[in-house]
C-alpha positions as CSV (number, residue, x, y, z in Angstrom):
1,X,0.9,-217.5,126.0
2,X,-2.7,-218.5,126.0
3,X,-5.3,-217.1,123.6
4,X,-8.6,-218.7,124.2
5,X,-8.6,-222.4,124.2
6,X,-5.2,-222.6,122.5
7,X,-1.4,-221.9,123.0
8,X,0.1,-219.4,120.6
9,X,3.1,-220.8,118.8
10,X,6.1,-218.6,120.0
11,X,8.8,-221.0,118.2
12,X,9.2,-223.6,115.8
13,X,11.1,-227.1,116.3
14,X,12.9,-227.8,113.3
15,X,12.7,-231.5,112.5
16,X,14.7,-231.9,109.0
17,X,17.9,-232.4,110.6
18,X,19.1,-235.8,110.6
19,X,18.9,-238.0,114.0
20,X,22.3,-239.2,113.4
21,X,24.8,-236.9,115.3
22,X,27.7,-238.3,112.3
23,X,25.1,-237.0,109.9
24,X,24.9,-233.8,111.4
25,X,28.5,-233.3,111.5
26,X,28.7,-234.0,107.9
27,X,26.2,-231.4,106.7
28,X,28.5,-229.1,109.3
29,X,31.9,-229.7,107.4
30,X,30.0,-229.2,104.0
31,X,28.7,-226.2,104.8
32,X,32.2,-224.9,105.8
33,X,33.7,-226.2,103.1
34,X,31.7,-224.3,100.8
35,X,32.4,-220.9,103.2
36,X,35.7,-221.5,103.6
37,X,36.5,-222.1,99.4
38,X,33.4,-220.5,97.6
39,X,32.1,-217.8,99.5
40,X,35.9,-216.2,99.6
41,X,36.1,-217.0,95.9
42,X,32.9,-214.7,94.9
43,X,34.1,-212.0,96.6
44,X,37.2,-212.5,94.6
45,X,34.8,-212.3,91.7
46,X,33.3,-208.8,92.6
47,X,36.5,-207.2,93.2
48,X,37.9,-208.6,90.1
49,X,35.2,-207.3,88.2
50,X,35.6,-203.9,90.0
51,X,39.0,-203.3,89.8
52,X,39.5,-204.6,86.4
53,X,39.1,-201.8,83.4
54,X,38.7,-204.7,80.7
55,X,35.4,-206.0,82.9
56,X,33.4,-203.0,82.2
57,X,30.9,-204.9,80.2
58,X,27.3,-205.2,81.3
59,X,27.8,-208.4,81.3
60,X,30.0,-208.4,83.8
61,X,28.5,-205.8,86.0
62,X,25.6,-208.6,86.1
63,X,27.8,-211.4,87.1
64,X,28.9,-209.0,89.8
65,X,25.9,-208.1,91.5
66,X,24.7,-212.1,90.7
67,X,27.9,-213.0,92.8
68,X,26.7,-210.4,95.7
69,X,23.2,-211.7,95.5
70,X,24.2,-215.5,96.0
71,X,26.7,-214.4,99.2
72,X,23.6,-212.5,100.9
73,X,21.4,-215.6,99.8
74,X,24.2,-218.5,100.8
75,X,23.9,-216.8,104.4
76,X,20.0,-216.9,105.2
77,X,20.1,-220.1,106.4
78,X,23.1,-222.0,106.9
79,X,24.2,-220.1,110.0
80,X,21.2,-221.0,111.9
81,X,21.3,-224.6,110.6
82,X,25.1,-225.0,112.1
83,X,24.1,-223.0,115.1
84,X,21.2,-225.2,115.9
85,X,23.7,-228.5,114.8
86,X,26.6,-227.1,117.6
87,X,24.4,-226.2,120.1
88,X,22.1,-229.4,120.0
89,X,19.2,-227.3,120.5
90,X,16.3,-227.5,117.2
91,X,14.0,-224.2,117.7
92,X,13.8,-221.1,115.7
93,X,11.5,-217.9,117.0
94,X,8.5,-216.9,115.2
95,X,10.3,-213.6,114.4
96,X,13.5,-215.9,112.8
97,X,10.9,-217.8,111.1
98,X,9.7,-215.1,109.1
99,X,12.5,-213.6,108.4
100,X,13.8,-216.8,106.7
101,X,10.7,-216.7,104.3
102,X,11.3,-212.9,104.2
103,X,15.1,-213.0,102.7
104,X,14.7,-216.8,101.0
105,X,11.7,-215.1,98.7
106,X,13.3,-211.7,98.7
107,X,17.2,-212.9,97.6
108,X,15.6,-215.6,95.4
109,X,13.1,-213.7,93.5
110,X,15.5,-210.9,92.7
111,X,18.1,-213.2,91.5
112,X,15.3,-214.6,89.3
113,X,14.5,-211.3,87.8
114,X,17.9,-210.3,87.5
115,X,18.7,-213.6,85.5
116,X,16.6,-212.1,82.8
117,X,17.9,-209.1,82.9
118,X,21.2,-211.0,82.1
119,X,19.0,-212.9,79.1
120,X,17.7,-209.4,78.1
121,X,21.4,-208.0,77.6
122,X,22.9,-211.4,75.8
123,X,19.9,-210.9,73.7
124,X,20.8,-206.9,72.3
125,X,24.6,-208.4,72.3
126,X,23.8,-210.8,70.2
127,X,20.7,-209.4,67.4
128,X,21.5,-205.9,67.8
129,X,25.6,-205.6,68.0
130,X,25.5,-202.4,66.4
131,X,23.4,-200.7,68.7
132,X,24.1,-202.6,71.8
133,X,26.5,-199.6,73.5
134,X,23.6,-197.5,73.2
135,X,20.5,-199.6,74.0
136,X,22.5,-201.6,77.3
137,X,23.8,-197.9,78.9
138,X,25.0,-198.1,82.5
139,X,21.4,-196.4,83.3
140,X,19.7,-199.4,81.5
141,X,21.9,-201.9,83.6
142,X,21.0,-200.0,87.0
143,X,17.0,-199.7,86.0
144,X,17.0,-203.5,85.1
145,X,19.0,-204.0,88.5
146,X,17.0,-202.1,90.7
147,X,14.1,-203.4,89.2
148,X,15.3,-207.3,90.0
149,X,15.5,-205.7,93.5
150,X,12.4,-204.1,93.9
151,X,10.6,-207.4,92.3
152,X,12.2,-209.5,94.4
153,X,11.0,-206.9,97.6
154,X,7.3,-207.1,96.1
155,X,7.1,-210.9,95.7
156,X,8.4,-211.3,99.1
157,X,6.8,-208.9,101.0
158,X,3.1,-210.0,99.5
159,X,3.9,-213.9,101.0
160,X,5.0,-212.4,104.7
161,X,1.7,-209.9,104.5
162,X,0.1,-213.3,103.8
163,X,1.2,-215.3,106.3
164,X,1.5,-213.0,109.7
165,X,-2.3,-212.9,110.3
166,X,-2.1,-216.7,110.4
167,X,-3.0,-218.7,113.9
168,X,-0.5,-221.0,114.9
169,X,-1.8,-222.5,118.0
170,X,0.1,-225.7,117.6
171,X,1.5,-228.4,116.6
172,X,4.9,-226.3,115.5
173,X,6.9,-228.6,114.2
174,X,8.9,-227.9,110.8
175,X,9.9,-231.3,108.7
176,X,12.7,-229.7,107.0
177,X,16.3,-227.6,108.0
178,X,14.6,-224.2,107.4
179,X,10.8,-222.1,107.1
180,X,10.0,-221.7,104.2
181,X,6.0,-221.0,103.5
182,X,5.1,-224.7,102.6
183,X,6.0,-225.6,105.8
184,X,4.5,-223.0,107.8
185,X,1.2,-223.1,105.9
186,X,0.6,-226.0,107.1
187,X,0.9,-225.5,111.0
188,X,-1.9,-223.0,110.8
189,X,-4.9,-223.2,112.4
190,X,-7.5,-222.1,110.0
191,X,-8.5,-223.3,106.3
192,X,-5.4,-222.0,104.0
193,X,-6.7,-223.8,100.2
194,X,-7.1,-220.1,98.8
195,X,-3.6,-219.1,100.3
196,X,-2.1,-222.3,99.4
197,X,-3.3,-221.9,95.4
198,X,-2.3,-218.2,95.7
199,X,1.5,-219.6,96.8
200,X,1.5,-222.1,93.9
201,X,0.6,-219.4,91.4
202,X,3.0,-216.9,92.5
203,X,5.8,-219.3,93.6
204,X,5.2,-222.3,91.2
205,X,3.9,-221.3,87.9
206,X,5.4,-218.0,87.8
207,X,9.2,-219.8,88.2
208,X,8.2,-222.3,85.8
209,X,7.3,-219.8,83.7
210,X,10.1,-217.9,83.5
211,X,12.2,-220.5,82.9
212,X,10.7,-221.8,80.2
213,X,11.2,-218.2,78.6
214,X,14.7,-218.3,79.4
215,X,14.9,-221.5,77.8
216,X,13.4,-220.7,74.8
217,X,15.2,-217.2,74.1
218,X,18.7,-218.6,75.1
219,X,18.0,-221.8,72.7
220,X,17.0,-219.2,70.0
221,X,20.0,-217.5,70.6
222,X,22.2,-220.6,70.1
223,X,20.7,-220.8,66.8
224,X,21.2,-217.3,65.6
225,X,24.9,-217.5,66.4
226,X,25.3,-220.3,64.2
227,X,25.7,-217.4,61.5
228,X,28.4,-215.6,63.0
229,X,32.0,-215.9,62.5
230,X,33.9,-218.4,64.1
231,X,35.4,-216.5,67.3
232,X,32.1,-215.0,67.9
233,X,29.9,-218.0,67.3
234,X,32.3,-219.9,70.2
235,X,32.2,-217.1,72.5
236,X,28.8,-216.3,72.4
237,X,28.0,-220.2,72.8
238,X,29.9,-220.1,75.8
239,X,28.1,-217.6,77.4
240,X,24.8,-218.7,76.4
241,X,25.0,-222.6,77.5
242,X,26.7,-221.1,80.9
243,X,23.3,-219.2,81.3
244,X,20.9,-222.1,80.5
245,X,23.3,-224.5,83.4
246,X,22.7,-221.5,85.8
247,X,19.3,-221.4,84.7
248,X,18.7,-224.7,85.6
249,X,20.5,-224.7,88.8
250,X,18.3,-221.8,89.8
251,X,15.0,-222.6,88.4
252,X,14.9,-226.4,88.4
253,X,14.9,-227.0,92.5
254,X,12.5,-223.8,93.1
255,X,9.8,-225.3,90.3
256,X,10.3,-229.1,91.7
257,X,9.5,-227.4,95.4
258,X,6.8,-224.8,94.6
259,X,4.9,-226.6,92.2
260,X,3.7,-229.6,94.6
261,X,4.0,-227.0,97.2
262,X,2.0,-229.2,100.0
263,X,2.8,-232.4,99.1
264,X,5.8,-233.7,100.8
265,X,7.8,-236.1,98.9
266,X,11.2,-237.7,100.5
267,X,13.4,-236.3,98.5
268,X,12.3,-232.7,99.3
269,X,14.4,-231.9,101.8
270,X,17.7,-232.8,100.4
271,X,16.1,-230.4,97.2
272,X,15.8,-228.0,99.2
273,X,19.2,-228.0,101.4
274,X,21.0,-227.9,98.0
275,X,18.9,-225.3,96.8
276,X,19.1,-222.3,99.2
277,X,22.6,-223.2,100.7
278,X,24.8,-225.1,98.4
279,X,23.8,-224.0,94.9
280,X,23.4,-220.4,95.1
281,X,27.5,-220.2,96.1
282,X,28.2,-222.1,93.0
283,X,26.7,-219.7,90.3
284,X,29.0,-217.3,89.9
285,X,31.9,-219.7,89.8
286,X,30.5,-221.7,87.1
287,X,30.9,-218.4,85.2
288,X,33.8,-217.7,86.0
289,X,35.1,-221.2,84.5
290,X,33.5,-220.9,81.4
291,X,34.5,-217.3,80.9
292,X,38.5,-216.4,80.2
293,X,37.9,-213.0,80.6
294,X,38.0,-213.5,84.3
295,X,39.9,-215.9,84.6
296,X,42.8,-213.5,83.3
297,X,41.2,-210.6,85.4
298,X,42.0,-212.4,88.4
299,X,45.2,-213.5,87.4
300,X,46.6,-210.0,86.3
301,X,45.0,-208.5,89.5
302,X,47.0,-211.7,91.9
303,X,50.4,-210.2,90.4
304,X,49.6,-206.6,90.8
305,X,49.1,-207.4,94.5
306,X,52.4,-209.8,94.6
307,X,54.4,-207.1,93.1
């Protein structure tokens, strides 16, 4: 399609997959892997928390909907990476493109928000025991969750808004497995510094922000339970030090990509593969290792079905 002196982009070639057709197939039986063991195993985690009576927590109603918001975000863009891998071919439509950027900021902003919404709750468990029934009610737990939602909506909506009036009228070649907007910025065919900065600040700064609060509370937490009793000062270590590793796992690849958003560095690519397709399956496991609560959920819930 022409449009004065220049070809609209249509598609995008993706360029991050490796030459190597052994390569290829390795990233393939990874990605399985981690569908055929961890995505099963997450579901396994939402129904144990939804069947079991002793998982009524907000806590736990958290780690549920954490679960369900790293299977939606595990699926983005593995499918079209193995598709592209089987079928040899290395193109994704203008239309897919954006709606990658669409559910990569959408699913990963909410799952930000909703992490400290978890932070919020450990915080009333921990300072204010007494009144934590009735400061964390189930309408607090929905509000904070439909507001990690809606957040996550807003963020993302605001960077497509951004980028659809763009002119892309060539080159349209992708260096990485996926679109994501520092990739795309930089195909277009017009003068993006403002829109660049604007992504930095709302991307960048605003991740690195949050999880230097994060840090902070869940480190101050660690040092108020010092004063509680025994049982209570292990548990509620647990929990916290589970939260900063998740934390970490979310926060640290999204501040290493957004902050140095168009500068490409080598190692970028295998940051990001981990991040949005490896990682996001893990989270909910890693609680579930930590935390014996679930662990004996899941096992009361395996014998009620054998019986």
């Amino acid at each position: 399609m022409e449009n004065g002196n220049h070809t609209v982009v249509k598609e995008f070639i993706i360029q991050g997959l490796p030459q190597l057709w052994e390569m290829q197939l390795f990233l393939c039986v990874l990605l399985l892997l981690f569908y055929l063991i961890i995505l099963p195993a997450n579901f396994v985690i939402i129904v144990t928390i939804c069947k079991d009576p002793h998982l009524g927590s907000p806590m736990f109603f958290f780690l549920a909907n954490l679960a369900f918001l790293d299977i939606c975000y595990s699926c983005v863009t593995p499918p079209k990476l193995m598709a592209n891998i089987f079928s040899g071919c290395r193109t994704i439509s203008y239309l897919g493109c954006i709606t990658q950027i669409f559910f990569i900021h959408f699913l990963g902003a909410a799952e930000m928000f909703l992490l400290i919404a978890m932070a919020i709750d450990r915080y009333v468990a921990i300072c204010q025991p007494l009144h934590y029934a009735t400061m964390v009610t189930p309408v607090v737990c929905w509000g904070m969750l439909v507001c990690s939602w809606v957040g996550g909506f807003l963020h993302s909506i605001i960077q497509v808004i951004l980028i659809i009036p763009l002119p892309f009228c060539g080159p349209n070649e992708l260096d990485n497995f996926f679109c994501d907007v520092t990739q795309i910025i930089k195909l277009a065919c017009t003068s993006t510094y403002m829109l660049e900065f604007f992504m930095f600040v709302s991307s960048g700064l605003v991740s690195a922000a949050c999880f230097i609060l994060l840090i902070i509370s869940y480190g101050a937490l660690l040092i108020k339970v010092r004063t509680s009793s025994s049982h209570e000062k292990n548990k509620a270590s647990s929990t916290c030090i589970t939260h900063i590793i998740i934390a970490c796992i979310m926060f640290g690849p999204a501040i290493y990509i957004n902050c140095h958003p168009f500068q490409d560095y080598p190692f970028d690519k295998v940051v990001a593969f981990f991040h949005t397709m490896v990682f996001p399956m893990m989270n909910p496991m890693i609680y579930t290792l930590r935390n014996k609560e679930i662990k004996f959920a899941m096992w009361r819930l395996m014998k009620k079905y054998k019986k």
